[in-house]
C-alpha positions as CSV (number, residue, x, y, z in Angstrom):
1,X,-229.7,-166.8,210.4
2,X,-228.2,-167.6,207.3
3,X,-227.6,-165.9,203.6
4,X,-228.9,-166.4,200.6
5,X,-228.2,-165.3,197.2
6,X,-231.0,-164.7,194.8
7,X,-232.7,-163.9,191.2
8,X,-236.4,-163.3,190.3
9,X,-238.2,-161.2,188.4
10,X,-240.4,-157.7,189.9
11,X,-244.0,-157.1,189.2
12,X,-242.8,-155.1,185.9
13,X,-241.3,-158.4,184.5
14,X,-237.6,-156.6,185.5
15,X,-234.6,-158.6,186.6
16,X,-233.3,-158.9,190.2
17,X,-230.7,-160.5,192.1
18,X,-229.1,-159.5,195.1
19,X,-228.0,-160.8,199.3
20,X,-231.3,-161.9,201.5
21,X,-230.7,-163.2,205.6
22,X,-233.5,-165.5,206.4
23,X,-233.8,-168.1,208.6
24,X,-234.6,-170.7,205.6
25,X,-235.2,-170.9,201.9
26,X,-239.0,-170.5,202.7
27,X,-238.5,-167.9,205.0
28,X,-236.2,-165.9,202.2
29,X,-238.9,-166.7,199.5
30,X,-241.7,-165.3,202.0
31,X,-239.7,-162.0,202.3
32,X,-238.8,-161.7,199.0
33,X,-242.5,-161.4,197.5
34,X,-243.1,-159.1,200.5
35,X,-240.6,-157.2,198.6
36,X,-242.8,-157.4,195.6
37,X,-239.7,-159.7,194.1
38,X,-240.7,-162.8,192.5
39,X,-237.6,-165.3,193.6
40,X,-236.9,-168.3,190.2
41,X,-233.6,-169.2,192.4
42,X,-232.4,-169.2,195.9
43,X,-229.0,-170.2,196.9
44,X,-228.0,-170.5,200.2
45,X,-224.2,-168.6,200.7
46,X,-222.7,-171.2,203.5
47,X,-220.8,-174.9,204.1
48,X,-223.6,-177.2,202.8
49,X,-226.2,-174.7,200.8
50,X,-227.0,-175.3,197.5
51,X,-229.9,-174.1,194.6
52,X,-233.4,-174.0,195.7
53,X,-235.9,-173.7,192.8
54,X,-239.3,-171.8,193.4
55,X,-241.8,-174.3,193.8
56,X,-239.8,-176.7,196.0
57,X,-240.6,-177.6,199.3
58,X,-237.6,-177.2,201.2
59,X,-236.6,-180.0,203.3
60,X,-234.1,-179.4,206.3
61,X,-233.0,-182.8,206.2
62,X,-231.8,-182.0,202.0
63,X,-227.8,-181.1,202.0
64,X,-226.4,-179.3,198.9
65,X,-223.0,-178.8,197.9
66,X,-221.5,-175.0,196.6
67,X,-218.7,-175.5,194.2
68,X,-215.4,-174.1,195.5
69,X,-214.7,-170.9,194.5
70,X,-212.0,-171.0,191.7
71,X,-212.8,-166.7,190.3
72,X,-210.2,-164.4,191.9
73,X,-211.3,-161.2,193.2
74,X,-210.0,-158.0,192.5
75,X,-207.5,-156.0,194.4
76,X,-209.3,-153.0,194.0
77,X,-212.7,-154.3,195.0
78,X,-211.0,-155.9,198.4
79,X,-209.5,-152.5,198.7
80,X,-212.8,-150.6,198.5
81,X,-214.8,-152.7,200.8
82,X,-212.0,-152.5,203.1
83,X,-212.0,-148.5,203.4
84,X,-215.5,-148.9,203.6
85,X,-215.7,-151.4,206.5
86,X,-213.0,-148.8,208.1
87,X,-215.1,-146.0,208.2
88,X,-218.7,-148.0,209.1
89,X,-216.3,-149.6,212.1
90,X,-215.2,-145.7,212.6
91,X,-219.0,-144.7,212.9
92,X,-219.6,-147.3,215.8
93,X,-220.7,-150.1,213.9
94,X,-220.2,-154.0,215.4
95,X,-218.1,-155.4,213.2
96,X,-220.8,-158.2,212.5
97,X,-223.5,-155.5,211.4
98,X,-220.7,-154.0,209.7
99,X,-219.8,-157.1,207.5
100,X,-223.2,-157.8,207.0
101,X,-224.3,-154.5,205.4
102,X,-221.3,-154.5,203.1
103,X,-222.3,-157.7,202.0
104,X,-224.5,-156.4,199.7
105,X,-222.2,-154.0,198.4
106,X,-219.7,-156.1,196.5
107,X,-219.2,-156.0,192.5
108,X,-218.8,-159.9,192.5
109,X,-220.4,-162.9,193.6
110,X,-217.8,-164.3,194.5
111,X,-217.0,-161.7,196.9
112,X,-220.2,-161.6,197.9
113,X,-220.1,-165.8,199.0
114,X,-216.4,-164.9,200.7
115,X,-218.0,-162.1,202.6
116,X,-221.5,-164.0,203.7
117,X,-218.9,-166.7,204.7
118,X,-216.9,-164.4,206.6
119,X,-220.1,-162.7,208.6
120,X,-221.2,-166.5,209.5
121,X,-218.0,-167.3,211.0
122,X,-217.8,-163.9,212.9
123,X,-221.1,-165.3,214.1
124,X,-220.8,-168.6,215.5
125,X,-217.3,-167.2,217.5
126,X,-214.7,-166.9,215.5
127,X,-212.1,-163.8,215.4
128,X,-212.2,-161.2,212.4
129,X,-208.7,-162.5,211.5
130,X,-209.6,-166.1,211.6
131,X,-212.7,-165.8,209.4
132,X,-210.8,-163.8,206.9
133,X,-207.7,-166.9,206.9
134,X,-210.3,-169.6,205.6
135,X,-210.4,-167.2,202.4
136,X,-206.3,-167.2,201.5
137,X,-206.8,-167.5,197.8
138,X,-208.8,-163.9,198.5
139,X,-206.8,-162.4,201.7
140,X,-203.0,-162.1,201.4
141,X,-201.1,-163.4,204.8
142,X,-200.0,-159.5,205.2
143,X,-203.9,-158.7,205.2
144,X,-205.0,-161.4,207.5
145,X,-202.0,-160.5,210.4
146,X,-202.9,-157.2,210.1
147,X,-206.3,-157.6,210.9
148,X,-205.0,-159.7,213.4
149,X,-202.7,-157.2,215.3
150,X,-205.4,-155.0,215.0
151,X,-208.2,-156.6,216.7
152,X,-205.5,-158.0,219.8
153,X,-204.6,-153.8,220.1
154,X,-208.3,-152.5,219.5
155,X,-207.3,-150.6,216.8
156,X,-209.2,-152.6,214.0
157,X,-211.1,-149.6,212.0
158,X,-207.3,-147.8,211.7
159,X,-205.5,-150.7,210.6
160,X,-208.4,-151.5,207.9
161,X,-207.8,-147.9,206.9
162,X,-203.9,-148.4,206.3
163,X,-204.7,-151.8,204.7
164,X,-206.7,-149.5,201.9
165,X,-204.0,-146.9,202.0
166,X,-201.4,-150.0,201.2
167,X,-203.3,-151.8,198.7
168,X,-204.1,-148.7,197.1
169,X,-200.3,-147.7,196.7
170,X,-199.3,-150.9,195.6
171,X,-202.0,-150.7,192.8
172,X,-201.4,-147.3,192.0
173,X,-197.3,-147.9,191.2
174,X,-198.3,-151.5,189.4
175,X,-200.6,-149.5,187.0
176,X,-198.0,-146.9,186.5
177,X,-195.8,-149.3,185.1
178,X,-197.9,-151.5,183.1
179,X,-199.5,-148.1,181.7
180,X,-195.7,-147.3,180.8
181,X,-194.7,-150.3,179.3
182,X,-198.3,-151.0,177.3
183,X,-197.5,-148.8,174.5
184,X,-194.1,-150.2,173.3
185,X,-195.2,-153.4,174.0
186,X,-198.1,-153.3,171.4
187,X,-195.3,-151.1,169.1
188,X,-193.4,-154.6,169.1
189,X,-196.2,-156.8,168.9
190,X,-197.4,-154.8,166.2
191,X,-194.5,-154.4,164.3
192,X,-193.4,-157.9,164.5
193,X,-196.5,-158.8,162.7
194,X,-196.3,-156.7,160.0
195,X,-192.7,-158.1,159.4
196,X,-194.3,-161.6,159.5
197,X,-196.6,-160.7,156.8
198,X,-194.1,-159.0,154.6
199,X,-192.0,-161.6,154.2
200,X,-194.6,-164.0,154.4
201,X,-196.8,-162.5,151.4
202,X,-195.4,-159.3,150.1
203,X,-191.6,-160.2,149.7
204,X,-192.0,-163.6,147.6
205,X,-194.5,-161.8,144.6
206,X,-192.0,-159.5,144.3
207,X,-188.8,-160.9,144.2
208,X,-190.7,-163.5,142.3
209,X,-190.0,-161.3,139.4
210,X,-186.1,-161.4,139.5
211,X,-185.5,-165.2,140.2
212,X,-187.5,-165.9,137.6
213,X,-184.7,-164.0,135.0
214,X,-182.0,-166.7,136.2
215,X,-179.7,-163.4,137.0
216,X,-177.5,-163.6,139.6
217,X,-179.2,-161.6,142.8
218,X,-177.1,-159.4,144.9
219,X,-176.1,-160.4,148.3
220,X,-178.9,-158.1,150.2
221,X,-181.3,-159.7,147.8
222,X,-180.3,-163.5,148.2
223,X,-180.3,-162.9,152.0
224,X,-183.8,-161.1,151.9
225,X,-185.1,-164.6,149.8
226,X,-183.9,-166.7,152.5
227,X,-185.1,-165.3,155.3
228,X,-188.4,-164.7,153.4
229,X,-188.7,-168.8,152.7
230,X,-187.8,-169.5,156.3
231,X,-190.3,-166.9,157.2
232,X,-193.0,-168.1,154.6
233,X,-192.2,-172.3,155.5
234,X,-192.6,-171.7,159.4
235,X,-194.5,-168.5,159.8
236,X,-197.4,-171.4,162.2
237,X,-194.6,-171.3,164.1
238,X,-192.8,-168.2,164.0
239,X,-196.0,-166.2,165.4
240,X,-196.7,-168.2,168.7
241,X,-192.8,-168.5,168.7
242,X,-192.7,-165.7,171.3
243,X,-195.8,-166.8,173.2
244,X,-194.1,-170.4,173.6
245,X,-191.2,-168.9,175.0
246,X,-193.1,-167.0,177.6
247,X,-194.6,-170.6,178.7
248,X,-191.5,-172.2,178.8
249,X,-189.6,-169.8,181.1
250,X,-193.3,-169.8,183.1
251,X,-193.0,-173.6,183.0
252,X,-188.9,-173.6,184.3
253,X,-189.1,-170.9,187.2
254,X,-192.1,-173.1,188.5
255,X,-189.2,-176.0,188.9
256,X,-187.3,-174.9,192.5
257,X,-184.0,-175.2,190.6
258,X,-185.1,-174.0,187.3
259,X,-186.9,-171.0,189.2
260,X,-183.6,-169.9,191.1
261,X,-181.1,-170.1,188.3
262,X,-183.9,-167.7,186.4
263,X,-184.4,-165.3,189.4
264,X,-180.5,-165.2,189.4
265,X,-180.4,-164.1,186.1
266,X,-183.0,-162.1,186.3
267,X,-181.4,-159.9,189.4
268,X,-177.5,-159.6,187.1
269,X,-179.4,-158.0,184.1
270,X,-177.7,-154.8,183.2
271,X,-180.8,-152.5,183.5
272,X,-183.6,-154.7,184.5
273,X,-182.0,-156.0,187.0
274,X,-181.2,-153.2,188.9
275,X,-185.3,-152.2,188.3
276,X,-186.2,-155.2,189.4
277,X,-184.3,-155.2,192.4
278,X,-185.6,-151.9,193.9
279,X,-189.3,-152.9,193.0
280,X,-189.0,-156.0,195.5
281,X,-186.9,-153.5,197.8
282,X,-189.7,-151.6,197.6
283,X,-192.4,-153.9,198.2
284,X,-190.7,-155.6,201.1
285,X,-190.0,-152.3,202.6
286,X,-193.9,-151.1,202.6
287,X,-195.3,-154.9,203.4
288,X,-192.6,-155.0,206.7
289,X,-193.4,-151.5,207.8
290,X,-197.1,-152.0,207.5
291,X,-196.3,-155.2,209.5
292,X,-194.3,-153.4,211.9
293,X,-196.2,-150.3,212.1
294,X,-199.5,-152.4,213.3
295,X,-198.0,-154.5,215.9
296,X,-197.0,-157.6,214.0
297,X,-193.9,-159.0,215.6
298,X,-190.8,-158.9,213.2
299,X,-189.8,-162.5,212.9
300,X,-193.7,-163.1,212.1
301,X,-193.3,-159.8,209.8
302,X,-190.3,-161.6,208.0
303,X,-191.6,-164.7,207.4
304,X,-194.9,-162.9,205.4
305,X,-192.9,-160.2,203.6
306,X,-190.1,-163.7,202.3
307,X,-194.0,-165.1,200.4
308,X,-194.3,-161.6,198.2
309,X,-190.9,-161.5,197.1
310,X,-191.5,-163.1,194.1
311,X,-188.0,-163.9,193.8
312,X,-186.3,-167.2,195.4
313,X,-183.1,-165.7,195.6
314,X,-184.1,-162.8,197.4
315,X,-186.8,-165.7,199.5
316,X,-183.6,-166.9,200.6
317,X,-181.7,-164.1,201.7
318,X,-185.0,-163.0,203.8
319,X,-185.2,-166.5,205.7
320,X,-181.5,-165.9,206.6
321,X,-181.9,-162.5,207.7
322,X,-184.8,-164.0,209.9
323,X,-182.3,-166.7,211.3
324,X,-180.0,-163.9,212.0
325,X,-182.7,-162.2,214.0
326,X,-183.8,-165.1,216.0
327,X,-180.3,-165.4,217.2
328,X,-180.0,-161.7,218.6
329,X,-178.5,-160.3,215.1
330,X,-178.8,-157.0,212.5
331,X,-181.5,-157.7,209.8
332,X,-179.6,-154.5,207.9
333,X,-176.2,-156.3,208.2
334,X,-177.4,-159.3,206.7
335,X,-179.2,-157.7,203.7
336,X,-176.0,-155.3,203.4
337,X,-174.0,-158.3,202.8
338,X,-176.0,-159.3,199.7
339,X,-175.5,-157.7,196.2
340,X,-179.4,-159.0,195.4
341,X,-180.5,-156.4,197.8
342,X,-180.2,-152.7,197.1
343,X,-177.6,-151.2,199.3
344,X,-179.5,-148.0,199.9
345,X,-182.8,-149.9,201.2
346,X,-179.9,-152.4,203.3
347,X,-178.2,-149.2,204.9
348,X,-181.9,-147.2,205.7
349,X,-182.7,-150.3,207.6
350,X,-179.7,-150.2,209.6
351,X,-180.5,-146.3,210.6
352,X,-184.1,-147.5,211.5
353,X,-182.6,-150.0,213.7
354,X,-180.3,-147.9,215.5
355,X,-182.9,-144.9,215.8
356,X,-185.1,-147.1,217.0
357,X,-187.6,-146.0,214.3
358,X,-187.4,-149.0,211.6
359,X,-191.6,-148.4,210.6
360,X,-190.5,-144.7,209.2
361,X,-187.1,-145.4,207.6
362,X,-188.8,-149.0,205.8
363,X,-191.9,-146.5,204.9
364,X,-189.0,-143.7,203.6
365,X,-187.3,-146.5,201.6
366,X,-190.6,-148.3,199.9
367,X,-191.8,-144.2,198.8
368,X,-187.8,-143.7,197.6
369,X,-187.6,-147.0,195.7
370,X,-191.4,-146.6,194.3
371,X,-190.5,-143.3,192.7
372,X,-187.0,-144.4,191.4
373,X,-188.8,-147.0,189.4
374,X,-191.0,-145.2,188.4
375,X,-188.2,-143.1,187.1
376,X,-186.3,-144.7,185.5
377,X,-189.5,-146.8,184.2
378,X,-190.7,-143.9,182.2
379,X,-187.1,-142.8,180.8
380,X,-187.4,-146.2,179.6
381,X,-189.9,-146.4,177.6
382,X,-189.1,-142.8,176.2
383,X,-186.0,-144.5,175.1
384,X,-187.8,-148.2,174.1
385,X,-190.5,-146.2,171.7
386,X,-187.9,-144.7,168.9
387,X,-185.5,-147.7,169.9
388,X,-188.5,-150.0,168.2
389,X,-189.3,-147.0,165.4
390,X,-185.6,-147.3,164.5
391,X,-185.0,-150.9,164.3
392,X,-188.5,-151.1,162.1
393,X,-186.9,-148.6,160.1
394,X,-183.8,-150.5,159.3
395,X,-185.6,-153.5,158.9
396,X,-187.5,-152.0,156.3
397,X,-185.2,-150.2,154.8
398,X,-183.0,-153.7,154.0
399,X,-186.3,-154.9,152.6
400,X,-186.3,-152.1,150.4
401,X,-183.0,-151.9,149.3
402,X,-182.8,-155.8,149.1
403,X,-185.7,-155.5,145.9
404,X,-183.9,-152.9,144.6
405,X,-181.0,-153.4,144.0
406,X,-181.9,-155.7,141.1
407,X,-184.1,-153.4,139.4
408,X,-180.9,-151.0,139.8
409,X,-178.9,-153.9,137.6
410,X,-181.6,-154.5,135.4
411,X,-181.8,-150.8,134.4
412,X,-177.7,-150.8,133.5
413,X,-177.8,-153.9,131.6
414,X,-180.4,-152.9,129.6
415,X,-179.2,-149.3,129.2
């Protein structure tokens, strides 16, 4: 039985689309009308389908080709369909019937495609984990062994329901942040825009006035003229200036070399540094502890947790840690010996280790870190917001002083 995607049009002239199983596209056509759905497309969700227009005769010999899927899908959408596929599995649902009817259920298409997929692999034989690994641009590594553990220990429906309760964590202190850094962000955008057009626009008409008089300008003034005819020769360039710079640094931490010099100096900044070391102390202590906690072995745990980093330096320091391991060694020793690790997430580790309870003290140490960020996230940005009010308010105060001071000299020599 296969799965096919369609559109058509009901009895009222209304637009529908939705998931169909049929045997073929004439068998999915037959069903639809039954359905009092009129189908103008059929695509068949599998290796080899394609379009089927109504009106075609269908010819099992035809092959058609469905373009890759290039759309991402969201981390909240995987995260809902997850919970839900916990509790169906919960109910007593096979975990084929289970896929099936969720199907259906997904926002996207293209969730909708990776899921029929995934229910057509589960059929002809394959594991949960295995189906869910042809899909990696969808399902993270730390998803897919999860799964994994948890169909080798039975436990499937209660590691789906951690997965949710991870994902959902993650998300939830990843939207904390960017909703505490939006607003000052926009403040500088915003503000650097209006400075822009000032001195683009508003600066030249009015000192216009005083270089016209051939009087000799005060300093603030002349300095205010210059920057204004640098601002007002390259402002093309001056506006996607900080845009470009965001694509080159993109472009150099892509390079392995250039990537590790900028992680390096990334990790040594005074305040960001430090903020940006507990966030990947953080997320490699929930992503190993979820590992752990399921059954994943560590050395297999390691080697997923080094891929969300996001920094090569601290990559590194994870694929040495895993050596150390192998060979019989502390993974807290190793990361203690590190300044690019947080000492306080190094030293919990080594408790865990000892105590014999490393899934607690990693979860104890991502929850710690989370809300230390968080932290010192928001004092921040209380700081950040009249940081940016005050520097516009210099800024324009120069400007202002800067035309008047010649009015000030006009006024004396006239007087």
């Amino acid at each position: 039985m296969a799965v096919f995607e369609y559109s058509g049009l009901t009895a009222s002239g209304k637009k529908k689309s939705g998931i169909i199983d049929a045997e073929n596209p004439d068998a999915a056509q037959d069903e639809l009308k039954l359905k009092g759905i009129f189908p103008t497309s059929i695509l068949r969700i599998e290796s080899g389908a394609g379009r089927i227009k109504t009106g075609e005769v269908p010819s099992k010999e035809k092959a058609f080709t469905l373009p890759a899927v290039f759309s991402s899908v969201k981390s909240s959408e995987i995260t809902m369909i997850t919970r839900q596929l916990a509790t169906l599995l919960a109910a007593g649902f096979p975990l084929l019937k289970a896929v099936a009817t969720l199907v259906p259920q997904a926002r996207s298409k293209v969730f909708k495609r990776v899921l029929s997929r995934v229910k057509d692999a589960i059929e002809e034989g394959n594991s949960f984990a295995d189906a869910l690994g042809a899909h990696p641009q969808v399902f993270s590594a730390v998803y897919i062994n999860m799964v994994k553990a948890g169909e080798a220990s039975g436990t499937l429906e209660v590691v789906l329901e951690r997965l949710a309760d991870f994902n959902e964590k993650r998300e939830d202190t990843k939207k904390k942040i960017q909703a505490s850094l939006a607003y000052p962000v926009l403040m500088a955008a915003i503000g650097f825009l209006v400075l822009v057009f000032l001195l683009t626009f508003i600066v030249p008409n009015i000192t216009k006035i005083f270089t016209d008089m051939n009087h000799e300008l005060p300093m603030p003034t002349q300095i205010l003229l210059s920057i204004s005819g640098l601002v007002q020769s390259w402002w093309w360039l001056i506006i996607p200036s900080p845009f470009l710079a965001l694509l080159g640094l993109y472009a150099i931490r892509k390079t392995d070399k250039g990537g590790w010099i900028l992680d390096r100096i990334i990790l040594s900044l005074p305040i960001f540094g430090s903020l940006n070391r507990q966030l990947i102390a953080s997320r490699f202590s929930r992503t190993l502890g979820s590992l752990l906690d399921n059954g994943v072995p560590l050395l297999t745990a390691l080697g997923i947790t080094k891929t969300i980093s996001g920094n090569r330096v601290i990559t590194q320091l994870i694929e040495k840690a895993a050596q150390t391991v192998e060979q019989g060694g502390s993974l807290g020793s190793v990361l203690e010996k590190n300044s690019a690790f947080p000492d306080l997430a190094a030293q919990m580790i080594k408790v865990g280790e000892k105590s014999g309870e490393m899934e607690k003290m990693l979860e104890k140490s991502a929850e710690l870190f989370e809300r230390n960020v968080q932290t010192v996230v928001t004092a921040a940005t209380s700081i950040i917001e009249p940081l940016i009010i005050l520097v516009m308010g210099v800024v324009i105060g120069f400007i202002i002083l800067a035309v008047c001071l010649p009015i000030f000299e006009i006024n004396q020599i006239i007087g």
